[in-house]
PyMOL Python script that loads the backbone (N, CA, C, O; Angstrom):
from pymol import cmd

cmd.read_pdbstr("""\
ATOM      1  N   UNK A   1     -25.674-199.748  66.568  1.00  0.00           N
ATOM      2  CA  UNK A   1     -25.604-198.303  66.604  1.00  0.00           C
ATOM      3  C   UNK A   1     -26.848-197.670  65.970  1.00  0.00           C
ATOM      4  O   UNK A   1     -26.968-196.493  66.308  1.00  0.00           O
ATOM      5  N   UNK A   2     -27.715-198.071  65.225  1.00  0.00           N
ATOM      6  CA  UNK A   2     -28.587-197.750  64.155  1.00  0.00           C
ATOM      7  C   UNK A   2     -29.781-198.057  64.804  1.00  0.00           C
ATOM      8  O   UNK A   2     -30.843-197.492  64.542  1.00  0.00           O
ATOM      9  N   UNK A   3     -29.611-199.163  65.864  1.00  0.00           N
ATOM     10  CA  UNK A   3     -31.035-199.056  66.719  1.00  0.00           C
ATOM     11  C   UNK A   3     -30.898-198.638  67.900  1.00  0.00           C
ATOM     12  O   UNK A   3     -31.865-198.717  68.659  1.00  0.00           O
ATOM     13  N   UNK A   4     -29.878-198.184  68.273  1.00  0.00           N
ATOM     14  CA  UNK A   4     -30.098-196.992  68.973  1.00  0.00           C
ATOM     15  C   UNK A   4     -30.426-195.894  68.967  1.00  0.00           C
ATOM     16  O   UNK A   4     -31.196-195.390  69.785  1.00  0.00           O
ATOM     17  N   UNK A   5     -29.586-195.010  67.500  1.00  0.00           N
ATOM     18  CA  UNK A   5     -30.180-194.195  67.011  1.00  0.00           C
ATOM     19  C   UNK A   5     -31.583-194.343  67.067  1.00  0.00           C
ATOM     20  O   UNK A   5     -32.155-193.410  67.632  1.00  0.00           O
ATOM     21  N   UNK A   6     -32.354-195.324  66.607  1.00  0.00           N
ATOM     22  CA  UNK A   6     -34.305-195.153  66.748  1.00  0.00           C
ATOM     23  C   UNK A   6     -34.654-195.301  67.379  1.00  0.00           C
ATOM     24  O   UNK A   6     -35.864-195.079  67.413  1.00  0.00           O
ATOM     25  N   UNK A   7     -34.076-195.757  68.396  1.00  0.00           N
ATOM     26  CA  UNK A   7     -35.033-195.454  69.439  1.00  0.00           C
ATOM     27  C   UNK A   7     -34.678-194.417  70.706  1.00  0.00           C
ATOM     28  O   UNK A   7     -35.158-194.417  71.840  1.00  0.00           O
ATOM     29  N   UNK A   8     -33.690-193.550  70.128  1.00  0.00           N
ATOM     30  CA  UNK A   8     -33.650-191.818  70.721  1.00  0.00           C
ATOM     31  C   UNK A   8     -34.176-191.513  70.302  1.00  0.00           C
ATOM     32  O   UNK A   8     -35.026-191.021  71.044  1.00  0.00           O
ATOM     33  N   UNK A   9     -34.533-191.308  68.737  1.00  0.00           N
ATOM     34  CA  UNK A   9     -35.386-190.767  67.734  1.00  0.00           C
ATOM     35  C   UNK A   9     -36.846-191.143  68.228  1.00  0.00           C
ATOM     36  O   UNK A   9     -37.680-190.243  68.129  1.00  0.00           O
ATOM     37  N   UNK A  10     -37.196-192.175  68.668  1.00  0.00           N
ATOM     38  CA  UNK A  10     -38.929-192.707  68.873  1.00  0.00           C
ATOM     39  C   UNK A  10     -38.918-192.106  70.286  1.00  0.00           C
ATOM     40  O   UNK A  10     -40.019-191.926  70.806  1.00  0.00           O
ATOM     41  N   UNK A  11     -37.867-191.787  70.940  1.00  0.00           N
ATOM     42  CA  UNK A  11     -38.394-191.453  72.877  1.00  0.00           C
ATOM     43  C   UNK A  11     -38.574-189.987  72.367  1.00  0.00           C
ATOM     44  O   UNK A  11     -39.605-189.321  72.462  1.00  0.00           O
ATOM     45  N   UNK A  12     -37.216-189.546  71.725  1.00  0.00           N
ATOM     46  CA  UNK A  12     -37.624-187.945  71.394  1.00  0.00           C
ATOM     47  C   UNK A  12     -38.956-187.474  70.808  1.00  0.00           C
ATOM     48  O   UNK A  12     -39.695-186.661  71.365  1.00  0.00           O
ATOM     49  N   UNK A  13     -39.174-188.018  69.720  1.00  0.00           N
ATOM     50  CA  UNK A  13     -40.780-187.682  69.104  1.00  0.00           C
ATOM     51  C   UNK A  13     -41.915-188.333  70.269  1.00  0.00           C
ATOM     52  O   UNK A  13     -42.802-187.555  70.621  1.00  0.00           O
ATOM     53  N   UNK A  14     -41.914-189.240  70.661  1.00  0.00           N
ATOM     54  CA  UNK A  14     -42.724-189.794  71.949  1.00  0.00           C
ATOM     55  C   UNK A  14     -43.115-188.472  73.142  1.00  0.00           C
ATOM     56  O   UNK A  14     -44.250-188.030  73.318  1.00  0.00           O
ATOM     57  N   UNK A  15     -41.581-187.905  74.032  1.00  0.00           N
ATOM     58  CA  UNK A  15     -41.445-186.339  74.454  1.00  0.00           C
ATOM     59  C   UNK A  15     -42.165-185.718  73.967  1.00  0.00           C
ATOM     60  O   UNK A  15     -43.172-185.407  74.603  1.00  0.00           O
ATOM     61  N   UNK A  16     -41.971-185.206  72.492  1.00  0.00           N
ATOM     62  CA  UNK A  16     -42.065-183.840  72.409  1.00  0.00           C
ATOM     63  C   UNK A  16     -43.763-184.138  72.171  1.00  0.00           C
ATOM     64  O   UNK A  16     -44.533-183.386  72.768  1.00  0.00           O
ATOM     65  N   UNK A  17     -44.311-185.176  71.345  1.00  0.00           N
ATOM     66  CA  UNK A  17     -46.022-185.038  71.534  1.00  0.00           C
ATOM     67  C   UNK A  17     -46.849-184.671  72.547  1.00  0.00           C
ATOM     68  O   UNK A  17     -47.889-184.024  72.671  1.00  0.00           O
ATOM     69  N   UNK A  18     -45.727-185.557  73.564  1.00  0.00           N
ATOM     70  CA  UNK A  18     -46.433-185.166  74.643  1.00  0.00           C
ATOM     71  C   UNK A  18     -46.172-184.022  75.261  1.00  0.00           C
ATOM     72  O   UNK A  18     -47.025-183.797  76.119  1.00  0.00           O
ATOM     73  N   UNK A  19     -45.377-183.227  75.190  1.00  0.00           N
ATOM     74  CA  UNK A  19     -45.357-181.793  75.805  1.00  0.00           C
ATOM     75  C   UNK A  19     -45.944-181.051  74.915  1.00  0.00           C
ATOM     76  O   UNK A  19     -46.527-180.063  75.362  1.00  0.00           O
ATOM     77  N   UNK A  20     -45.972-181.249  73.623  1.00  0.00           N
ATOM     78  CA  UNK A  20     -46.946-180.238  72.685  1.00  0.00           C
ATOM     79  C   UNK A  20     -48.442-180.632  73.258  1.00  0.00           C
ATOM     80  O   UNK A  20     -49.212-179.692  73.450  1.00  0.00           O
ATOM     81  N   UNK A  21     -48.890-181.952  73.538  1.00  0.00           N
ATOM     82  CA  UNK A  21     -50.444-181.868  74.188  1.00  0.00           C
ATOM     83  C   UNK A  21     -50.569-181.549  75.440  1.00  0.00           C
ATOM     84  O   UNK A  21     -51.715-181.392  75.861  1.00  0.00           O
ATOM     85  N   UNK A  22     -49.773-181.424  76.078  1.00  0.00           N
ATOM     86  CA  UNK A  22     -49.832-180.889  77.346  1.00  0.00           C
ATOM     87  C   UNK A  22     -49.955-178.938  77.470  1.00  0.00           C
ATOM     88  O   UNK A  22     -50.605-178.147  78.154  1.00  0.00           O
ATOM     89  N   UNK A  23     -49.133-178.862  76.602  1.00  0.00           N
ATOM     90  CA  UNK A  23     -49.125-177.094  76.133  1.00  0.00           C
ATOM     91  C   UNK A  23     -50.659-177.068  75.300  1.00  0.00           C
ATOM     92  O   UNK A  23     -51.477-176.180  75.540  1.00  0.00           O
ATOM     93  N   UNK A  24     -50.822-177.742  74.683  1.00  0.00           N
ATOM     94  CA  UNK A  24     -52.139-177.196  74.160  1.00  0.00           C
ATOM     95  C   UNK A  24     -53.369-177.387  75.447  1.00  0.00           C
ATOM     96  O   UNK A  24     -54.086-176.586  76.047  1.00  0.00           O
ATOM     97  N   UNK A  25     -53.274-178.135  75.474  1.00  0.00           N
ATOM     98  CA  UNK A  25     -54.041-178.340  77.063  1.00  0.00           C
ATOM     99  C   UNK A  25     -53.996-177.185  78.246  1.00  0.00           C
ATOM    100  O   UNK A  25     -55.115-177.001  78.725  1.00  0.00           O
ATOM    101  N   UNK A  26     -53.350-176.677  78.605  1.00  0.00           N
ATOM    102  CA  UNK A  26     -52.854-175.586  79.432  1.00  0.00           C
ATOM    103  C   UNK A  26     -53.660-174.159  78.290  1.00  0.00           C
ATOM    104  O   UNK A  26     -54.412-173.329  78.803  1.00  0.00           O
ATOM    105  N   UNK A  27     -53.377-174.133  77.030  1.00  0.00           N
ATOM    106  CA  UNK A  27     -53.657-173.071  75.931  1.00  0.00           C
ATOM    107  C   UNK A  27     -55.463-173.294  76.320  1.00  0.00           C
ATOM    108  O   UNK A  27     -56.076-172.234  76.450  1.00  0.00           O
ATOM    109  N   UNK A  28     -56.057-174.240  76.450  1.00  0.00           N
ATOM    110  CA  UNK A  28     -57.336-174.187  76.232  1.00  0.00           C
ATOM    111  C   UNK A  28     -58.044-174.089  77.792  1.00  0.00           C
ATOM    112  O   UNK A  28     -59.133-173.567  78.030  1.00  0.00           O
ATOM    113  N   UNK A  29     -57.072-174.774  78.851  1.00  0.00           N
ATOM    114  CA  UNK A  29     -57.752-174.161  80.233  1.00  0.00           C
ATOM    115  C   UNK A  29     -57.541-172.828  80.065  1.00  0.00           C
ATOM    116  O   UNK A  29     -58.652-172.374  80.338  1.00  0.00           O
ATOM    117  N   UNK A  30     -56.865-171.929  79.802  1.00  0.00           N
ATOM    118  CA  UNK A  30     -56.430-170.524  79.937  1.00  0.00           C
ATOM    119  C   UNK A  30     -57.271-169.769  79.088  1.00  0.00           C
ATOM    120  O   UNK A  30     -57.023-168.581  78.881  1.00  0.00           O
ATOM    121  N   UNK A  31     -58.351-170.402  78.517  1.00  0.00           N
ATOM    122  CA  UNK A  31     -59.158-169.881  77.808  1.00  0.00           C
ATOM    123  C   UNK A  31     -60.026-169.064  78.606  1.00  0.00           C
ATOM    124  O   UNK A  31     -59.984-169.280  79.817  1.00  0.00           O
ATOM    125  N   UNK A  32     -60.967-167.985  78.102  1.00  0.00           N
ATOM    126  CA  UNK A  32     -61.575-167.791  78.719  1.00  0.00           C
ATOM    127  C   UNK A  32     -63.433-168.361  78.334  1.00  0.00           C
ATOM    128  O   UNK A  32     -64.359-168.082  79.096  1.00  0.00           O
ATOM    129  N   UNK A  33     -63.625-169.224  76.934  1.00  0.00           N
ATOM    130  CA  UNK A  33     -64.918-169.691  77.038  1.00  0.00           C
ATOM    131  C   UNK A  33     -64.747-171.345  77.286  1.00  0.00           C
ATOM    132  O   UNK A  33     -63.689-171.909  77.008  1.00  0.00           O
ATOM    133  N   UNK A  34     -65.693-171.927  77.737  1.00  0.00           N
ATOM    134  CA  UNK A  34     -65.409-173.302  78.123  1.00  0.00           C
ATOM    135  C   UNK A  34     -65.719-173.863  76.782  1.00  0.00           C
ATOM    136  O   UNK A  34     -66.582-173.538  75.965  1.00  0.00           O
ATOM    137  N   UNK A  35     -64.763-174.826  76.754  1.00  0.00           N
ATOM    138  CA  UNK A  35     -64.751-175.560  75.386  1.00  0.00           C
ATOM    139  C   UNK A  35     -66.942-176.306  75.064  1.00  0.00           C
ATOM    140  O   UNK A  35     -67.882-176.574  75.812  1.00  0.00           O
ATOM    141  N   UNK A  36     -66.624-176.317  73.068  1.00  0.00           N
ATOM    142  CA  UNK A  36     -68.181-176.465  73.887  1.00  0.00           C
ATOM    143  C   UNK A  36     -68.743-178.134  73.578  1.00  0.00           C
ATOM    144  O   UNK A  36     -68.511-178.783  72.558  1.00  0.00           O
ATOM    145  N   UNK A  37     -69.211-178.398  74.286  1.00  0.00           N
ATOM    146  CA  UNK A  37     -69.706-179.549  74.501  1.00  0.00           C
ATOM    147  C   UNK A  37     -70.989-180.241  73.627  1.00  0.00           C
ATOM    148  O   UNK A  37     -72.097-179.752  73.404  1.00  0.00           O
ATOM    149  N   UNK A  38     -70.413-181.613  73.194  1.00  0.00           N
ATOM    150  CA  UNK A  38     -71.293-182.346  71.907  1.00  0.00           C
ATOM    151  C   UNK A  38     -72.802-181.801  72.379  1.00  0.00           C
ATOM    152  O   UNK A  38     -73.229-181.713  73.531  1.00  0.00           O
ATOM    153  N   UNK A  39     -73.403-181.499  71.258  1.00  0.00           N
ATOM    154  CA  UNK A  39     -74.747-181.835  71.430  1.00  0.00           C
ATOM    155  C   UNK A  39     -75.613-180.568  72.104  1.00  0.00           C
ATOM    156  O   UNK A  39     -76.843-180.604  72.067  1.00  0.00           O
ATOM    157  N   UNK A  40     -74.943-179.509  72.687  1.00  0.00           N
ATOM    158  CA  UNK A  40     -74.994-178.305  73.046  1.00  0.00           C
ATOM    159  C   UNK A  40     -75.456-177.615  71.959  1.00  0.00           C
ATOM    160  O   UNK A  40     -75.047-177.904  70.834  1.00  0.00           O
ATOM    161  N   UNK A  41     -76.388-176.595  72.173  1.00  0.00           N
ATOM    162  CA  UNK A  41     -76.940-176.052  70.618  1.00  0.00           C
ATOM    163  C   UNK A  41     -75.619-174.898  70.744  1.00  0.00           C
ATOM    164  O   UNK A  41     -74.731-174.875  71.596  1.00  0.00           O
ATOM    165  N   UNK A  42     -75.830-174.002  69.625  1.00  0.00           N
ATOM    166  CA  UNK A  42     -74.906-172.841  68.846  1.00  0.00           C
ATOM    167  C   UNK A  42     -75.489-171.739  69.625  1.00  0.00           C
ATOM    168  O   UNK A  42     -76.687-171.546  69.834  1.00  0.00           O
ATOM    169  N   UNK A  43     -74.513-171.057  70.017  1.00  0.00           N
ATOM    170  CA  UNK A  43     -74.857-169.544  70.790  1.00  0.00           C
ATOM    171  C   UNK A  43     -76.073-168.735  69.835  1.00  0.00           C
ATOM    172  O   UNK A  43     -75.942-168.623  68.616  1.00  0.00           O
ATOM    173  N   UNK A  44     -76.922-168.351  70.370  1.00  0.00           N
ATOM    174  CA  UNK A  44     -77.842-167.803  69.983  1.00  0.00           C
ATOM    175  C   UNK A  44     -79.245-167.987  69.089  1.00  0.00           C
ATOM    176  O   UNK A  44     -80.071-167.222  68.591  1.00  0.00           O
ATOM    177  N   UNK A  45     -79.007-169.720  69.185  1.00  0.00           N
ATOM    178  CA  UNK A  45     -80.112-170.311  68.755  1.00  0.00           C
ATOM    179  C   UNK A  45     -81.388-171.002  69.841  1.00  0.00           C
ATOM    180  O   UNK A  45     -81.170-171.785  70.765  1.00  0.00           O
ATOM    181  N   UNK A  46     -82.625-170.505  69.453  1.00  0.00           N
ATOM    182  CA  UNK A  46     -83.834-170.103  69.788  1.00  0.00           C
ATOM    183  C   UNK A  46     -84.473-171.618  70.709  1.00  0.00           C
ATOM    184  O   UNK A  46     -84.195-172.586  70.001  1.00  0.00           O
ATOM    185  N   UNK A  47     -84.787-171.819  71.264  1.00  0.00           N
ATOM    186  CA  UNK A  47     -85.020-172.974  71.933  1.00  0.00           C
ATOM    187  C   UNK A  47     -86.291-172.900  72.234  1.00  0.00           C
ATOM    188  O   UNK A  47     -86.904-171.981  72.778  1.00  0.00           O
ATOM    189  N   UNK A  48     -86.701-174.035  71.808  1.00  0.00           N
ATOM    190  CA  UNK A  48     -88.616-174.015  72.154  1.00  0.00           C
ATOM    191  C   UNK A  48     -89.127-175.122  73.155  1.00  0.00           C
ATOM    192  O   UNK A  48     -88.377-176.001  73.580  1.00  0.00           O
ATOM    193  N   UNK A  49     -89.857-175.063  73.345  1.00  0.00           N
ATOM    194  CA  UNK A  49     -90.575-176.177  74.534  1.00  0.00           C
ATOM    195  C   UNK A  49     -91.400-176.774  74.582  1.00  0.00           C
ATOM    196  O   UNK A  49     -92.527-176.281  74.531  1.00  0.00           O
ATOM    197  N   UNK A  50     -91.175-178.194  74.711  1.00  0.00           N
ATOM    198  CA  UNK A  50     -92.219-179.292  74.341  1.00  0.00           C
ATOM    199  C   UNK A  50     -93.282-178.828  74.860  1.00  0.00           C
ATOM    200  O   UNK A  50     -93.244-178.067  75.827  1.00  0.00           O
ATOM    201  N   UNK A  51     -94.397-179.222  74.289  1.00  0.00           N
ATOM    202  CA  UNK A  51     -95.639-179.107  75.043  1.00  0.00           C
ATOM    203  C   UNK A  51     -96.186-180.350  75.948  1.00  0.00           C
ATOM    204  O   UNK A  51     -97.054-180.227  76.812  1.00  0.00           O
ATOM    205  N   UNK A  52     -95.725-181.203  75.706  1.00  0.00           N
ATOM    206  CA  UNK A  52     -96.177-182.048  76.601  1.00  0.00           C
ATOM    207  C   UNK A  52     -95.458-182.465  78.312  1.00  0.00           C
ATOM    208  O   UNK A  52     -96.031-182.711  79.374  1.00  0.00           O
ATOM    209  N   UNK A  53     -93.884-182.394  77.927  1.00  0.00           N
ATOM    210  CA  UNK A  53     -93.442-182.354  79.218  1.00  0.00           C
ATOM    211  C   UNK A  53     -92.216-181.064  79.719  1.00  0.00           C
ATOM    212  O   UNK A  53     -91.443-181.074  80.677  1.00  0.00           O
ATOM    213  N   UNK A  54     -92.453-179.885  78.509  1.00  0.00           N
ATOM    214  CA  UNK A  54     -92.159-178.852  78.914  1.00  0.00           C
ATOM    215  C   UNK A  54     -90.682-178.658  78.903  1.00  0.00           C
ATOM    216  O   UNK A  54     -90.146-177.681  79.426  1.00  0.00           O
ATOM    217  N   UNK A  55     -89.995-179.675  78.253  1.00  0.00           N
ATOM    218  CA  UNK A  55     -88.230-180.055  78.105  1.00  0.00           C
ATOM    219  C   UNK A  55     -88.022-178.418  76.869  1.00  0.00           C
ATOM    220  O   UNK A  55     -88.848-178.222  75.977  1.00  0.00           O
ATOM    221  N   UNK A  56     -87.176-177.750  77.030  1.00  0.00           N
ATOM    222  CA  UNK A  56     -86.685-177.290  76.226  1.00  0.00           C
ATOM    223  C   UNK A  56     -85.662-177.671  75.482  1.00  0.00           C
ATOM    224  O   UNK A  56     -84.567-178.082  75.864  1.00  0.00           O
ATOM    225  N   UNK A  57     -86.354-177.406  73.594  1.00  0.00           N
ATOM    226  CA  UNK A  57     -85.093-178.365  72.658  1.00  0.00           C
ATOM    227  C   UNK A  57     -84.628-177.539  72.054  1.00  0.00           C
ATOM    228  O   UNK A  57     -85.051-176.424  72.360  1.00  0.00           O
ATOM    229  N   UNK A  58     -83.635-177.577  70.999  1.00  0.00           N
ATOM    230  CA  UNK A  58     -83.649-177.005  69.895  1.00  0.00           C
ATOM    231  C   UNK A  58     -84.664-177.792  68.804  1.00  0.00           C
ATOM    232  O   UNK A  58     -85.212-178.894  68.808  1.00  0.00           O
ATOM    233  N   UNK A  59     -84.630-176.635  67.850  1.00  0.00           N
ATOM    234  CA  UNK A  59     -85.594-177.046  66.985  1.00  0.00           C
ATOM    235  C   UNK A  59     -84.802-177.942  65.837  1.00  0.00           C
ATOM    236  O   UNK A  59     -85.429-178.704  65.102  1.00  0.00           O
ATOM    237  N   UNK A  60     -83.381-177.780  65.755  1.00  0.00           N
ATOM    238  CA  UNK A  60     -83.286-178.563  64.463  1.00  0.00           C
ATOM    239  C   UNK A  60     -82.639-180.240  64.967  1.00  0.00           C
ATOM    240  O   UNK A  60     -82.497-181.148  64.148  1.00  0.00           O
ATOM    241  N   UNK A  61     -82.293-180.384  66.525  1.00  0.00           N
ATOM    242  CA  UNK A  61     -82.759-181.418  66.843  1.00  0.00           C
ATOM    243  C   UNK A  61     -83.742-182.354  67.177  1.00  0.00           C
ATOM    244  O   UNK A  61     -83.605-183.568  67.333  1.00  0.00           O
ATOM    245  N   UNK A  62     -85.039-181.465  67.297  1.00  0.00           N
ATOM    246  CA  UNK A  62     -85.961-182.158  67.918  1.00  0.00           C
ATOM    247  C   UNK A  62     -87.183-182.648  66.914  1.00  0.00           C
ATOM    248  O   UNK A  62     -87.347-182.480  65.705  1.00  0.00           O
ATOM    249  N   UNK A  63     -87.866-183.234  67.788  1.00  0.00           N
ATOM    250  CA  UNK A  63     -88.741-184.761  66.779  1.00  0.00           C
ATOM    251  C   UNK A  63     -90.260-183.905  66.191  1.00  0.00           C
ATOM    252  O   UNK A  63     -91.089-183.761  67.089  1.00  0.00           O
ATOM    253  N   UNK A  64     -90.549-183.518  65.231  1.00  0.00           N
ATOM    254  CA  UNK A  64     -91.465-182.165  64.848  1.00  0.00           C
ATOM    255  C   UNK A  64     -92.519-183.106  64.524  1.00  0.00           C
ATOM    256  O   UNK A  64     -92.326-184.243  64.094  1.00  0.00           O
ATOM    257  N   UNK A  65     -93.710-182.539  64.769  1.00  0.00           N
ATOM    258  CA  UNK A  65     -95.226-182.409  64.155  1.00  0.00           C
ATOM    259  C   UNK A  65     -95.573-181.810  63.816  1.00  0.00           C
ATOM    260  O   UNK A  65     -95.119-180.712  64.139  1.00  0.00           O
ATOM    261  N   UNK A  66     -96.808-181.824  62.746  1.00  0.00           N
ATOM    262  CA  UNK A  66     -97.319-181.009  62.225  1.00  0.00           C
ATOM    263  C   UNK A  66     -98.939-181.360  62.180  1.00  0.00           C
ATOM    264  O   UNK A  66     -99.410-182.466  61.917  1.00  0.00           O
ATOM    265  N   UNK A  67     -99.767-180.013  62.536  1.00  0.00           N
ATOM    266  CA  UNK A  67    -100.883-180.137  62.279  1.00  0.00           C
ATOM    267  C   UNK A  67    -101.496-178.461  62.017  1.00  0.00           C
ATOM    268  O   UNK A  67    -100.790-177.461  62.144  1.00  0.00           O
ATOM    269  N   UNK A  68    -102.882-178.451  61.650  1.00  0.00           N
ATOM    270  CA  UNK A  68    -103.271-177.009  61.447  1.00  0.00           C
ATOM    271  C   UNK A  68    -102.580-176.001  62.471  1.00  0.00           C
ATOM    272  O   UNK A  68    -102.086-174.964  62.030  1.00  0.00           O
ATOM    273  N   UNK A  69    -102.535-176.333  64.019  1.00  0.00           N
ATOM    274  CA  UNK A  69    -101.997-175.418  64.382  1.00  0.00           C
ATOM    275  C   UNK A  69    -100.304-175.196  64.016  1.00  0.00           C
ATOM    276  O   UNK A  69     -99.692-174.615  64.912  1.00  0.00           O
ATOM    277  N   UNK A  70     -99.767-175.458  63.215  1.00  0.00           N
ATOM    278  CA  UNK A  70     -98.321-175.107  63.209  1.00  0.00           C
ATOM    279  C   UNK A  70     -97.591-176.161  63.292  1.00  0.00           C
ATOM    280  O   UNK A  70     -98.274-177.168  63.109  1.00  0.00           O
ATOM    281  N   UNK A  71     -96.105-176.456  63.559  1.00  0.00           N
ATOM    282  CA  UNK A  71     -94.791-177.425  63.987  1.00  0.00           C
ATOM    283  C   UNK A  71     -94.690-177.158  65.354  1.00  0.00           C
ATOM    284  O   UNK A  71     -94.454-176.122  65.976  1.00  0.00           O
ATOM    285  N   UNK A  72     -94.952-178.477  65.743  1.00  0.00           N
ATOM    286  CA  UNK A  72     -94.900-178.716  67.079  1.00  0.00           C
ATOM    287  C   UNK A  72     -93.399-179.827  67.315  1.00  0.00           C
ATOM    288  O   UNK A  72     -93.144-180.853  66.685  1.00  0.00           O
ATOM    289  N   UNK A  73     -92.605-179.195  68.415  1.00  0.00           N
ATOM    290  CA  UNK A  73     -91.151-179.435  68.446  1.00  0.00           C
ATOM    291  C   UNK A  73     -91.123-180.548  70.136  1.00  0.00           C
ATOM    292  O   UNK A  73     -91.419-180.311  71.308  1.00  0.00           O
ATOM    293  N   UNK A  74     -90.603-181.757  69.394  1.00  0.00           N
ATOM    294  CA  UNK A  74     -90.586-182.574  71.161  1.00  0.00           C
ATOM    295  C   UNK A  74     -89.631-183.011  71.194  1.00  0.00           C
ATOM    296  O   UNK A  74     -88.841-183.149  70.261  1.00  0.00           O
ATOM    297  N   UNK A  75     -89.437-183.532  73.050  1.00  0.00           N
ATOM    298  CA  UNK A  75     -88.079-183.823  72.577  1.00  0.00           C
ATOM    299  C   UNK A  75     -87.622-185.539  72.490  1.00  0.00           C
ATOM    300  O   UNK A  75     -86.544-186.071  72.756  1.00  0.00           O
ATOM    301  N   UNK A  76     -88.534-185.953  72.149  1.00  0.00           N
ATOM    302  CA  UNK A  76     -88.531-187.856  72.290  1.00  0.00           C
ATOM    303  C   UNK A  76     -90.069-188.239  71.451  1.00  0.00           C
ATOM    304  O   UNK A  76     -91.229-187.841  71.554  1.00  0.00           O
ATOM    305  N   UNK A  77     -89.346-189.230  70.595  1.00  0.00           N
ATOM    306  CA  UNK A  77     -90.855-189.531  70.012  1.00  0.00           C
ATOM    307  C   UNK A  77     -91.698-189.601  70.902  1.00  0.00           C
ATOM    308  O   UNK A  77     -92.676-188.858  70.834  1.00  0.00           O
ATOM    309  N   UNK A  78     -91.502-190.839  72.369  1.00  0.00           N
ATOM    310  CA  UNK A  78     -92.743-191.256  73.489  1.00  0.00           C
ATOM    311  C   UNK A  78     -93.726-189.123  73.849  1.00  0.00           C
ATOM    312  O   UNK A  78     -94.909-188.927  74.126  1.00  0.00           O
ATOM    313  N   UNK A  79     -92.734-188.165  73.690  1.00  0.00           N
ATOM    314  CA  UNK A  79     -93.826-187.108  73.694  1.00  0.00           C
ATOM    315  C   UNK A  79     -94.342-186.607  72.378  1.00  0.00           C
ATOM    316  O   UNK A  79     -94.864-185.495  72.458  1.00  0.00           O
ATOM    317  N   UNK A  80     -94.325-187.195  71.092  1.00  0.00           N
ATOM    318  CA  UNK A  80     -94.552-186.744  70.199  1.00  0.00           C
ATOM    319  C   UNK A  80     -96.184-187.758  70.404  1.00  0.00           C
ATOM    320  O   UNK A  80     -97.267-187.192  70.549  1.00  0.00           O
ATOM    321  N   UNK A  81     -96.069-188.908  70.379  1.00  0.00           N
ATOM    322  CA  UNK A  81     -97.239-189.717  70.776  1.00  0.00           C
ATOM    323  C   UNK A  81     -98.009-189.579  71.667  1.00  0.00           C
ATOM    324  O   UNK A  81     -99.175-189.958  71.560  1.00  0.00           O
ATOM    325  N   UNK A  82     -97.528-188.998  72.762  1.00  0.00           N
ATOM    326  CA  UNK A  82     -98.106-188.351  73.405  1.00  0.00           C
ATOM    327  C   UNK A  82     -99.140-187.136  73.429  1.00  0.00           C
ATOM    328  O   UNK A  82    -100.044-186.841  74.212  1.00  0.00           O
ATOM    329  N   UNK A  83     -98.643-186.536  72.243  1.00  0.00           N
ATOM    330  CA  UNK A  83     -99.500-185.339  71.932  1.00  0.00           C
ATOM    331  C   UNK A  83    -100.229-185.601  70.834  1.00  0.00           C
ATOM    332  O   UNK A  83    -101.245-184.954  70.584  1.00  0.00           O
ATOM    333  N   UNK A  84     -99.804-186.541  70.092  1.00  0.00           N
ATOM    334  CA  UNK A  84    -100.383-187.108  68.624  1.00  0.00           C
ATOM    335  C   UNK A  84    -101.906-187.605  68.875  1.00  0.00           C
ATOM    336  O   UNK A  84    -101.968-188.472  69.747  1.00  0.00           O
ATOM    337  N   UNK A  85    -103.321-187.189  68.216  1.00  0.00           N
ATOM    338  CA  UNK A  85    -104.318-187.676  68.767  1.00  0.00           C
ATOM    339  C   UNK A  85    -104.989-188.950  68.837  1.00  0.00           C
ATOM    340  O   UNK A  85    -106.007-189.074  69.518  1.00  0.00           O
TER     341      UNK A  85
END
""", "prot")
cmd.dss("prot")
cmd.show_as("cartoon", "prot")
cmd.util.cbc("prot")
cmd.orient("prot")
């Protein structure tokens, strides 16, 4: 009788997770901004452009140099060497 009881108890909690992730799921298509995606910069941050193959990065991901003219922002070391003299 007692393992029956647990395992109504384990199908019931088993159910209801899954209809609570299914409702949250439905809550976030019904959204109206698209969820946001790894690695995607932050709304309203400034994006600069390699100079060598013209990729636009963010700056606080990307691979920086420095020389008299300023911080130069790339987006892969192979273009940081690239520009490096």
């Amino acid at each position: 009788m007692l393992y029956r009881f647990l395992l109504w108890a384990l199908l019931l909690l088993l159910v209801a997770r899954s209809v609570l992730r299914l409702l949250r799921g439905f809550r976030e298509g019904a959204g109206t901004r698209p969820p946001r995606q790894r690695g995607s910069p932050d709304k309203g941050e400034l994006m600069v452009r390699d100079p060598v193959c013209g990729t636009f990065v963010v700056p606080s991901r990307a691979v920086t140099a420095r020389d008299k003219g300023g911080t130069h922002f790339f987006c892969s070391e192979k273009c940081r060497q690239a520009y490096l003299p």
